[in-house]
C-alpha positions in Angstrom: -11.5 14.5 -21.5 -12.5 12.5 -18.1 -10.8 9.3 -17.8 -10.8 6.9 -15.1 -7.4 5.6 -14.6 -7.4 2.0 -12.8 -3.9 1.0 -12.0 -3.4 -2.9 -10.5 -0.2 -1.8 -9.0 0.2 1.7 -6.6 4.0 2.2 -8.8 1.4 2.8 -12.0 -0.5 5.0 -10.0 2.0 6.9 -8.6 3.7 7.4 -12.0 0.8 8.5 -13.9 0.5 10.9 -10.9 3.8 12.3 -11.6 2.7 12.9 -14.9 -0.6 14.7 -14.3 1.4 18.2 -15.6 2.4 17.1 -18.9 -1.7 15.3 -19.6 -3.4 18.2 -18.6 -5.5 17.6 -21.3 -7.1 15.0 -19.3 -9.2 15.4 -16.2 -8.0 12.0 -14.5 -9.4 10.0 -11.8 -6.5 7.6 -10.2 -7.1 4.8 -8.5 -5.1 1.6 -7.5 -7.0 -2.3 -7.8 -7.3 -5.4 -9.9 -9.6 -7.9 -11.1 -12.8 -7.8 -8.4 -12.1 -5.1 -6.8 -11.8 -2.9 -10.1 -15.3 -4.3 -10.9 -16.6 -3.1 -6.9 -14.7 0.4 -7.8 -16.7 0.6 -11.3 -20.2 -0.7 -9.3 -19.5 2.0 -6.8 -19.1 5.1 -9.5 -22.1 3.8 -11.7 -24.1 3.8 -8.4 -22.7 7.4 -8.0 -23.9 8.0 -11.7 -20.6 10.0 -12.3 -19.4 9.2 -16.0 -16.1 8.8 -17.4 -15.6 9.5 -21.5 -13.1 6.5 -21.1 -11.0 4.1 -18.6 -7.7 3.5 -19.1 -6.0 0.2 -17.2 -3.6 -2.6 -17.9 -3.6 -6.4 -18.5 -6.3 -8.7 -16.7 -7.9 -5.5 -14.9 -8.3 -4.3 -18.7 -9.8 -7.4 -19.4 -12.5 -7.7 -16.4 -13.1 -4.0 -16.6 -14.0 -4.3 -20.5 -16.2 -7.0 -19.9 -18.2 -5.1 -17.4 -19.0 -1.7 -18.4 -20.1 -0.3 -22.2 -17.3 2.6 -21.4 -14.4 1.9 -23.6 -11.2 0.4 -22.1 -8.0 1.0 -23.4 -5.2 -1.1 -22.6 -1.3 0.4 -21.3 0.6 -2.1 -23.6 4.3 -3.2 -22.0 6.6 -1.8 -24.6 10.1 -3.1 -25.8 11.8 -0.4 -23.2 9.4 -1.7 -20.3 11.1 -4.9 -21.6 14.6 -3.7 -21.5 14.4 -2.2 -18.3 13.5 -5.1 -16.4 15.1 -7.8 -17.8 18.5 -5.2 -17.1 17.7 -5.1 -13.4 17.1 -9.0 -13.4 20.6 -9.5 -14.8 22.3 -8.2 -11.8 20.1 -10.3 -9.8 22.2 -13.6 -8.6 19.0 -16.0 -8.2 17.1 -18.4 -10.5 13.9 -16.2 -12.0 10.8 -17.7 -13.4 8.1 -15.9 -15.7 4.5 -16.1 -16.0 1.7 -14.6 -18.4 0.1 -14.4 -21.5 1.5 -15.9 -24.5 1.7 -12.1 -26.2 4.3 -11.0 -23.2 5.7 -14.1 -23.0 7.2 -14.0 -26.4 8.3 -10.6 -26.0 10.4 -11.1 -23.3 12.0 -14.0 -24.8 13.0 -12.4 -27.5 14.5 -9.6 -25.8 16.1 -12.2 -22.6 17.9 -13.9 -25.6 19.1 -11.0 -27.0 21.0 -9.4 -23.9 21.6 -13.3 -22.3 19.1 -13.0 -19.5 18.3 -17.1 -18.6 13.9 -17.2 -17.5 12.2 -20.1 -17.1 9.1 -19.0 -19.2 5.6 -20.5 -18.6 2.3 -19.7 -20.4 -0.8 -19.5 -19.2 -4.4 -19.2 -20.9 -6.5 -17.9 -18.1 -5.5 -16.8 -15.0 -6.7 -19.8 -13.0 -3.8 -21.6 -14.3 -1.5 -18.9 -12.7 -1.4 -20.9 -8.6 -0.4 -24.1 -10.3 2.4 -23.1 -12.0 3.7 -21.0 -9.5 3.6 -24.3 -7.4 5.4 -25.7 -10.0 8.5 -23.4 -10.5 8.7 -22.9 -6.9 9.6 -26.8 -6.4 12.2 -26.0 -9.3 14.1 -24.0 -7.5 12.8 -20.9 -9.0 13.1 -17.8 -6.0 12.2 -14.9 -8.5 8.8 -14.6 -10.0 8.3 -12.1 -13.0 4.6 -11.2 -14.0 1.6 -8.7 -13.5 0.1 -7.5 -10.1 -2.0 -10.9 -9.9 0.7 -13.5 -10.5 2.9 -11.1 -8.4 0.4 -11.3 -5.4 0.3 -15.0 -5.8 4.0 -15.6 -5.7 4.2 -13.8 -2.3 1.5 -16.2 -0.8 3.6 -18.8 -1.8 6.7 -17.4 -0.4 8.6 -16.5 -3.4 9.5 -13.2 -4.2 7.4 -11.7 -6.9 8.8 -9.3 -9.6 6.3 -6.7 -11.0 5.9 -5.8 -14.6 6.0 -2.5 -14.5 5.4 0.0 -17.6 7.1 3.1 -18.0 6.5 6.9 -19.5 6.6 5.8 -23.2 3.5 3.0 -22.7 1.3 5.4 -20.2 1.9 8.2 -23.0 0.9 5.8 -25.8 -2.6 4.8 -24.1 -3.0 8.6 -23.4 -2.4 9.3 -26.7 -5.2 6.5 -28.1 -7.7 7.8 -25.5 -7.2 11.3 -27.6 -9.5 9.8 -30.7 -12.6 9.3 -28.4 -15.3 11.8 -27.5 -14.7 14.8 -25.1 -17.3 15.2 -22.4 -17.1 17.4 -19.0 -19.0 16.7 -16.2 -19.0 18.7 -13.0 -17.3 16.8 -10.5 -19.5 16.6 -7.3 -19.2 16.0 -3.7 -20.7 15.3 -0.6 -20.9 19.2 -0.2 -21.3 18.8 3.5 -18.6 22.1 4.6 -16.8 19.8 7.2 -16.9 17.0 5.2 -14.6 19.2 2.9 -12.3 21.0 5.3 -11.6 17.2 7.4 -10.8 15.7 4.3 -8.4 18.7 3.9 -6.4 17.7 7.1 -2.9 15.5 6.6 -4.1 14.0 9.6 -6.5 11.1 9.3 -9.4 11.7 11.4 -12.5 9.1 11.6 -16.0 8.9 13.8 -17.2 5.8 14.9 -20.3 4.6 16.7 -20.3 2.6 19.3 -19.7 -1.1 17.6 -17.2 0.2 15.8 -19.0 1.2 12.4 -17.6 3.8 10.3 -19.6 7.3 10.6 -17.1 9.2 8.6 -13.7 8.9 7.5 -11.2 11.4 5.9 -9.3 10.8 2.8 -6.0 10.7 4.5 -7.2 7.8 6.9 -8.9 5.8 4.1 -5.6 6.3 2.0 -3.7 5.3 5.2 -5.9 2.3 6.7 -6.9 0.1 4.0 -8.6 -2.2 6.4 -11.5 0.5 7.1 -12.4 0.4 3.6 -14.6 -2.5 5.4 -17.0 0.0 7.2 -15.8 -1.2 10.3 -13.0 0.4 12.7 -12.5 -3.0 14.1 -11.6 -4.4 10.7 -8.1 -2.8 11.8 -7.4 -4.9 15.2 -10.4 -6.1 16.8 -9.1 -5.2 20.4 -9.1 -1.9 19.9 -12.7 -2.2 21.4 -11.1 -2.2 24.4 -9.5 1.5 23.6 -12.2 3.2 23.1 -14.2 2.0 26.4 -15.2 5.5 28.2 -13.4 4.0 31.7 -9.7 3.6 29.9 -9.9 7.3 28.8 -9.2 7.9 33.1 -6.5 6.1 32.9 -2.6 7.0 32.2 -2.7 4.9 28.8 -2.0 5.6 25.1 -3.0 3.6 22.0 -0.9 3.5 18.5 -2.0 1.9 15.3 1.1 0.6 13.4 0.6 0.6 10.1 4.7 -0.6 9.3 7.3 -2.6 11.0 10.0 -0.1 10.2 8.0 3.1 10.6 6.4 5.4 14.0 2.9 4.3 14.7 0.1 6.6 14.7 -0.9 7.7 18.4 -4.9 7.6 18.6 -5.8 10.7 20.0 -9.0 9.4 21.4 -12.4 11.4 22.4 -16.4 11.0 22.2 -18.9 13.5 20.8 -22.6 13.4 20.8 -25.5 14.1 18.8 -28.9 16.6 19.6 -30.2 12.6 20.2 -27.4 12.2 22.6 -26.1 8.9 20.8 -22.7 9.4 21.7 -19.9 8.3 18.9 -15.6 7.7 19.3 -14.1 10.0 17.6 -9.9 9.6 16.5 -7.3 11.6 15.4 -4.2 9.4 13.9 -0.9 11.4 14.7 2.7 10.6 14.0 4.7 12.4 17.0 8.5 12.4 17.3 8.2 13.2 21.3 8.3 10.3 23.3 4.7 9.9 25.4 4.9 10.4 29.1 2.0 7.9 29.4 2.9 5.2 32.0 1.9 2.5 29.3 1.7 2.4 25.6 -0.4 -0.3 23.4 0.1 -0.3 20.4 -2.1 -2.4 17.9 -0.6 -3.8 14.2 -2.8 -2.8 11.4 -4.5 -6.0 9.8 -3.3 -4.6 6.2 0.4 -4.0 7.9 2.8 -3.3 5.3 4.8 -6.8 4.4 8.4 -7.6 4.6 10.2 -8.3 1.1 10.4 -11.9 0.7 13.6 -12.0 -0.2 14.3 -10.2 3.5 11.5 -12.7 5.0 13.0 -15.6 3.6 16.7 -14.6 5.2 18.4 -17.2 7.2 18.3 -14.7 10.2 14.8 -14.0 10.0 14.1 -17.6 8.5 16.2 -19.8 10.7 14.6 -17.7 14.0 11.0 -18.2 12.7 11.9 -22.6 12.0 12.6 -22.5 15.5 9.9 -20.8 17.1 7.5 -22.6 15.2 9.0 -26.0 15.6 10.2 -25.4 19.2 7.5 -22.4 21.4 4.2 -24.2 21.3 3.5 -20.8 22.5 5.8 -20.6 25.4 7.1 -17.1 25.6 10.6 -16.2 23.9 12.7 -13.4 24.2 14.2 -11.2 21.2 17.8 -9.3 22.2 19.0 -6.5 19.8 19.8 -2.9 19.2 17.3 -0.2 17.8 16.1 -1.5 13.9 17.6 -5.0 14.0 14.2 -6.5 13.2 12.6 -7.7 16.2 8.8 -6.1 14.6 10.1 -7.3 11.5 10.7 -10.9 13.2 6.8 -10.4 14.4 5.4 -9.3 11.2 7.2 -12.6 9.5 5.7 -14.9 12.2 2.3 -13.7 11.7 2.0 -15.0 8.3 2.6 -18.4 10.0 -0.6 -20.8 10.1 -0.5 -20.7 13.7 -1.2 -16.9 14.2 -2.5 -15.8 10.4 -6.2 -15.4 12.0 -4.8 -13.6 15.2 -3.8 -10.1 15.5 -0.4 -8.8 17.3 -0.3 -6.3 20.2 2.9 -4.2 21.6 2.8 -3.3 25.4 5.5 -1.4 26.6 5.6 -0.1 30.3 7.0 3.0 31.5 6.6 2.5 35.8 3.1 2.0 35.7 1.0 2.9 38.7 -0.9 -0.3 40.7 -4.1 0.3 38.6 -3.2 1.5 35.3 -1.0 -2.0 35.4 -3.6 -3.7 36.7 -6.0 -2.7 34.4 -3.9 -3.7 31.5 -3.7 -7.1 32.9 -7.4 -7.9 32.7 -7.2 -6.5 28.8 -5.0 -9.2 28.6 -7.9 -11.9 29.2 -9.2 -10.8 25.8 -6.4 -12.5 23.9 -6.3 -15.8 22.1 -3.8 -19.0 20.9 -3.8 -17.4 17.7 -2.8 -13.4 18.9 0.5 -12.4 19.6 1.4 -10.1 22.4 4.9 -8.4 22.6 5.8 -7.2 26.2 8.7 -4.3 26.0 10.6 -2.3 28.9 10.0 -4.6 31.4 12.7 -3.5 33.3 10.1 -0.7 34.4 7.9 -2.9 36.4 8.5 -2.9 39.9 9.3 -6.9 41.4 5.4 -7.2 42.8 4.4 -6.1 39.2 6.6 -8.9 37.4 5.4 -11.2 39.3 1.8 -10.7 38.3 2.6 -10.6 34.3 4.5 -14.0 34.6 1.0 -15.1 36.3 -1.1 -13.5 33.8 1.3 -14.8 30.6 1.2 -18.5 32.7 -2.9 -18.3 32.7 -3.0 -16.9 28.9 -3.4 -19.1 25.9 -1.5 -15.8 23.6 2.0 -16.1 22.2 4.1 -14.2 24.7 7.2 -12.4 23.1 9.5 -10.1 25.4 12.4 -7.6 23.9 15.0 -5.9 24.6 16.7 -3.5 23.4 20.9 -4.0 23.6 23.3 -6.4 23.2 24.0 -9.4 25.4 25.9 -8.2 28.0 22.9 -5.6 28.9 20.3 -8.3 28.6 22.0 -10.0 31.2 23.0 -7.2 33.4 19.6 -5.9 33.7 17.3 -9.8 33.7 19.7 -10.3 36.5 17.8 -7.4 38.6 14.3 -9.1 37.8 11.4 -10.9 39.8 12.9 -15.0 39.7 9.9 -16.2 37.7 10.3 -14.0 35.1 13.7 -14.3 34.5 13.2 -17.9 34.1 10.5 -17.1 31.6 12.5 -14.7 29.7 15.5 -16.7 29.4 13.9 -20.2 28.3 14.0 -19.3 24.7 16.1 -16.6 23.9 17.2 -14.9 20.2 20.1 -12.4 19.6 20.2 -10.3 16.8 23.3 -8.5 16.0 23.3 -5.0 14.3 23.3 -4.6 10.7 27.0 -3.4 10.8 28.0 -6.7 11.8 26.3 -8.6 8.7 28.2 -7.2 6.4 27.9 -9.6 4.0 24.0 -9.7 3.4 23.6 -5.3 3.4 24.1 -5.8 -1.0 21.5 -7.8 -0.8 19.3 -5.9 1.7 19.9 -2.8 -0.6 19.3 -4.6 -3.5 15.7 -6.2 -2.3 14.6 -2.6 -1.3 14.8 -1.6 -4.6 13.0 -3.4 -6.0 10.4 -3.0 -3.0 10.3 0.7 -3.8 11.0 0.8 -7.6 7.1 -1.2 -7.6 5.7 1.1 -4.9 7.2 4.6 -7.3 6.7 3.5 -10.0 10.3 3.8 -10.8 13.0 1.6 -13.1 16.4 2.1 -10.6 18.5 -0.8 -11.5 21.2 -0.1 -8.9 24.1 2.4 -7.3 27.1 3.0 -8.9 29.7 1.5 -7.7 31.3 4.8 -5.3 27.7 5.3 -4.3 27.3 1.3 -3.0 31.0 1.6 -1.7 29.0 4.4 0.9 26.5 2.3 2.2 28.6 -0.4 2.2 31.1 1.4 4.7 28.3 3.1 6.5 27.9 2.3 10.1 24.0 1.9 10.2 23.4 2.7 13.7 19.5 2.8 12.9 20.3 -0.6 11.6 17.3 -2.3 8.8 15.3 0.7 10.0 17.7 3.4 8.7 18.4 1.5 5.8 15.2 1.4 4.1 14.6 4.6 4.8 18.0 5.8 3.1 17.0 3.4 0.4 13.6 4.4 0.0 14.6 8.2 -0.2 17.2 7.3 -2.8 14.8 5.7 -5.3 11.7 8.4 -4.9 14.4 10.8 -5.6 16.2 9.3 -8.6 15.4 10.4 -12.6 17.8 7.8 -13.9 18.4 4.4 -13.3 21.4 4.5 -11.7 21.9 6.0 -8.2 25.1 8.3 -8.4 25.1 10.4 -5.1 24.0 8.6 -1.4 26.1 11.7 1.0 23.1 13.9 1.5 20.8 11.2 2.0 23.0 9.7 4.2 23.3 13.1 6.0 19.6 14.3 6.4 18.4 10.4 7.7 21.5 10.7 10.3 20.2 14.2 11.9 16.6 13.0 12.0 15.0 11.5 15.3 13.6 7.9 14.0 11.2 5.4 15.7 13.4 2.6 16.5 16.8 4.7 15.6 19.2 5.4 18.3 18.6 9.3 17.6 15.0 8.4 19.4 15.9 8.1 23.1 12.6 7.5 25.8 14.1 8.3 28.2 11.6 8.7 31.9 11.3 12.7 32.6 9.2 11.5 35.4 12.1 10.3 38.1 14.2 12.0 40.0 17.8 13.6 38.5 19.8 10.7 39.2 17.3 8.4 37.8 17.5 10.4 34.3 21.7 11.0 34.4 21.8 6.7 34.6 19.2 6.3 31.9 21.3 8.9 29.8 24.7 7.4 30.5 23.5 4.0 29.8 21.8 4.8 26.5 25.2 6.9 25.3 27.3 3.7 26.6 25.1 1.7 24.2 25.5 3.9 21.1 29.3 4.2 21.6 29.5 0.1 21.7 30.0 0.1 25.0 33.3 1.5 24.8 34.1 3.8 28.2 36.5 6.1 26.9 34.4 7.5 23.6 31.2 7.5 26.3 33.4 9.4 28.9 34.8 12.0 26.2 31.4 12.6 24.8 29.5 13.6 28.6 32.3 15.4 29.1 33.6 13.5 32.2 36.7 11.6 32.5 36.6 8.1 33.0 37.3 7.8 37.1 33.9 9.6 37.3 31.9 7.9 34.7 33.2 4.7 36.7 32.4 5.5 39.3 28.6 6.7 38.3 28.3 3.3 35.9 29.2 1.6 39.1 26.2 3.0 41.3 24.1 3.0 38.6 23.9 -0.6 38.2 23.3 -1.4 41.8 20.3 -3.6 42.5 17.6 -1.8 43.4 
């Protein structure tokens, strides 16, 4: 039987997926959208005239989907352990929770919450228009957890509240399976483009696209279309519209690579870029995405923030770190430049990612430049890409302590003649910021230290890493598919006492790793998580050194001795013993090293 399987949330999807072995009765197409855009995904197969026998879905996509097609839809029912499970992991949760829905899941969970003394504040709604108002409403109760489908979910984040997904386990997606059994069998040969390199690029892991010249969309793999949301658009430039700029023939001469960052906490993809032509000679971009764990020798990397960037859990968002930082900028920049100060992972992108919901920059896109000793005119060339910016774009400026004075100078000029939010970072603790701003050009010193925020490593907010943990779960128990309540308590004793040198960075991904991996819904065993994340070089993680290869011996010995300093806390006697020096001589090299230039 041919079913196409509509899931409004990716966990569904990904659970269903998961389960593909035990329905192999079924020939299933798997696909993740609500409301409209399940009714664009059903145009797009009936103009494809490619038939299902049946379509399976859940809730108000059920609803839309049934009255738009003559294909019968069967509904995945939220069953008394779907019920169970999440009103269990609400329990532990120490906030005020709201509910909204229909009156048929309403009731249900009432009856259940008042059974295992779970306190909701239940609302019922009729249509689904009524769902924005009385979010407002239970927001200005007090209310900081919303529970309800993939719409009322989506509409609690826009609001700023953190939204709790209803998710439906094994027993429902079996039951649904199980009533799509009694309808008519029918086989039809799946069909495809049948072009031969159609087939073999949609084979790569790498995503891979061809673009003509205004950005348009020639072609674009499956791995890039799963990956980049945005391009389902038709237009490359739906992802950041200054990437224009990379894929002008006269940057390819110059020292210069681009990134796409699809996540604040994950490696961006490098964009391999080139140009091809047809027998017509209409020449076209063509990109290969690629996640690299070597650090680029380029002299500068740009990297552009995906439009669709992955979004931080509201409950980390709203954070008074992260909350109190973005109150200040907001009420305090009128975008003059300000400086963030931490290690590896503390959330500086997250910081970014935050602010660019903000009114202010919501329309605007956000651009990292980092130098890395920059010739005269690959510098200067980056400084007339930075004409192209806006009040409403954000650009973040990183090792700047790689420019030479002359070169300072002209970026203060160029951020003073700019209307873009300027934000510099760096990447220590105080004492380094101010050892090393001490060394630069006088007007840019005075820039960077006019607004500056500190944010200390995760090992020193002890207090908040439950909660971090906590909030993660949830994050990835939606995005699995999976019901993981919690850790037991040895297992959160682990994190608890873990040092996090990767800080939020290494965190998630522990967290993450632990919930994809999980059958039950208690985490026993964290050690070989724990182990594996440790030994792996990370984007942001102190395991991830870029260190210059370019400069002379000396240049790279200070670069290494200041980055080991850093990881043992600045402490002289574990940085000695680890070189393998004593500490007379790693004096004594310290002491050169931080001589002006």
């Amino acid at each position: 039987m041919k079913v196409l399987l509509i899931a409004p949330y990716k966990g569904l999807a990904e659970l269903i997926k998961s389960m593909e072995p035990e329905l192999w009765e079924f020939t299933i197409s798997i696909h993740v959208a609500d409301l409209d855009e399940s009714k664009r995904l059903l145009n797009e197969y009936k103009r494809s005239k490619e038939s299902f026998d049946v379509i399976i879905s859940r809730g108000g996509t059920a609803k839309v989907l049934r009255e738009s097609t003559a294909i019968p839809v069967i509904d995945i029912d939220i069953s008394g352990y779907d019920i169970l499970r999440i009103l269990t992991l609400l329990k532990s949760y120490h906030a005020k929770i709201g509910m909204v829905g229909f009156k048929n899941v309403i009731y249900s969970f009432e009856a259940v919450s008042s059974v295992i003394n779970v306190d909701v504040e239940y609302r019922v709604v009729k249509e689904e228009s009524e769902v924005i108002d009385t979010l407002k409403e239970l927001k200005e109760q007090g209310i900081q957890i919303i529970v309800g489908d993939a719409v009322t979910v989506k509409n609690a984040t826009s609001l700023g509240v953190q939204g709790v997904l209803i998710t439906s386990g094994k027993e429902s997606v079996y039951e649904a399976f199980n009533k799509a059994k009694r309808l008519k069998y029918e086989i039809s040969k799946y069909s495809s483009r049948a072009e031969l390199f159609d087939r073999l690029l949609n084979q790569l892991t790498n995503p891979v696209t061809l673009l003509a010249e205004d950005g348009e969309v020639i072609f674009a793999n499956t791995a890039l279309r799963k990956q980049f949301s945005s391009i389902q658009q038709s237009n490359f430039l739906a992802l950041h519209p200054n990437i224009s700029t990379a894929l002008k023939q006269e940057m390819l001469d110059y020292p210069i690579t681009f990134f796409v960052s699809d996540s604040p906490f994950g490696q961006p993809y490098r964009m391999n870029i080139g140009r091809v032509s047809n027998s017509t000679l209409t020449v076209y971009n063509f990109i290969e995405f690629e996640r690299s764990d070597a650090f680029d020798e380029s002299e500068i990397e740009v990297i552009f923030y995906d439009s669709n960037m992955e979004n931080i859990p509201q409950l980390i968002a709203s954070d008074a770190l992260y909350h109190d930082a973005i109150n200040t900028i907001i009420q305090t920049s009128n975008n003059n430049p300000f400086t963030i100060v931490g290690e590896r992972g503390t959330g500086k992108r997250m910081l970014l990612r935050i602010l660019w919901e903000s009114p202010r920059f919501k329309q605007g896109t956000i651009t990292e430049i980092s130098f890395n000793h920059p010739s005269t005119s690959t510098f200067n060339r980056v400084m007339t890409f930075l004409g192209e910016f806006n009040e409403q774009d954000i650009v973040h400026f990183c090792f700047l302590e790689k420019l030479t004075s002359t070169q300072q100078k002209r970026l203060t000029e160029a951020i003073e003649h700019g209307s873009f939010q300027s934000v510099f970072s760096m990447v220590g603790g105080e004492e380094r910021f101010i050892e090393v701003t001490e060394r630069f050009q006088p007007d840019l010193k005075k820039m960077i230290k006019q607004f500056e925020l500190f944010f200390p490593p995760l090992r020193s907010r002890e207090e908040r890493l439950e909660h971090y943990i906590h909030t993660f779960i949830l994050y990835f128990n939606e995005l699995y598919g999976k019901q993981v309540i919690g850790l037991e308590k040895e297992a959160m004793e682990k994190l608890l006492n873990y040092p996090w040198y990767g800080n939020m960075i290494e965190l998630r991904k522990v967290v993450k790793r632990l919930v994809r991996r999980s059958s039950d819904v208690y985490i026993k065993h964290v050690e070989q998580t724990l182990k594996e994340v440790q030994n792996e070089p990370s984007y942001g993680n102190g395991t991830f050194v870029p260190i210059n290869l370019q400069q002379t011996m000396e240049g790279i010995e200070r670069d290494v001795i200041k980055e080991v300093y850093r990881q043992e806390s600045e402490n002289q006697s574990k940085t000695a013993k680890r070189l393998g020096m004593n500490r007379s001589t790693l004096w004594r090299k310290m002491n050169r090293s931080i001589k002006p230039q």
